[in-house]
C-alpha positions, 0 to 999 in steps of 0.5 A: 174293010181290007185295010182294016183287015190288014192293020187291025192285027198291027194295032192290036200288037201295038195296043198289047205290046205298049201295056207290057212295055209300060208295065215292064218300065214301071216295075223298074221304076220301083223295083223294090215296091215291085219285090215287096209286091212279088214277096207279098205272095210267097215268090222270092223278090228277086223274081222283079227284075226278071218280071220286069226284063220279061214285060220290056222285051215281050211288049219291044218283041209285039210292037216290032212283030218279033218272033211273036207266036214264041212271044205270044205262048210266053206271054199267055203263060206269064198272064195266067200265072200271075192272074193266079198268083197275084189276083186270086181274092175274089171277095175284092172286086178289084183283084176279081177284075185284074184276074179277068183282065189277064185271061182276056189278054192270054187269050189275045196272046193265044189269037196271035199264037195261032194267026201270027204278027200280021202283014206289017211285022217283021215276022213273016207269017 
């Protein structure tokens, strides 16, 4: 039981650090799908490649255990804004589940803001 003690909080980083890197990677991939995306909803669609820099260094920054209650607060705050922004239409179940989806994830964000990066980091907690 310790040792899951002990690495749950690295598994966790690793399983929210690596759907941000991806995300961050995918943007890139299609930067101009991303703009339209962003643009979609009112929001400049310059605002991509800052969104997609953002996902990379948050999930590089979990993973590694980085500066992660910093981390943690920016990345809580970025989900919340685009669960608002973004998947707002509640008549689309879709849309209804990516909103809930990223309340659980700022609230993972919010865990790891008030108990940090764990033992295996590079914060020292």
């Amino acid at each position: 039981m310790e040792q899951l003690k002990t690495y749950s909080p690295l598994i966790a980083r690793l399983f929210i650090g690596g759907f941000f890197l991806l995300a961050g990677v995918g943007k890139v991939a299609d930067i101009a799908g991303t703009a339209g995306y962003i643009q979609s909803v009112g929001l400049p669609g310059f605002l991509a490649w800052p969104a997609a820099i953002f996902e990379i260094v948050l999930g590089l920054a979990l993973i590694v255990g980085y500066q992660t209650r910093i981390a943690a607060l920016a990345g809580a705050a970025f989900c919340l804004f685009t669960a608002v922004v973004f998947h707002n239409n509640f008549a689309d179940q879709m849309q209804m589940i990516m909103f809930l989806k990223n309340f659980s994830i700022a609230g993972a964000f919010l865990m790891f803001f008030a108990h940090g990066a764990g033992a295996v980091a590079l914060d020292k907690n």
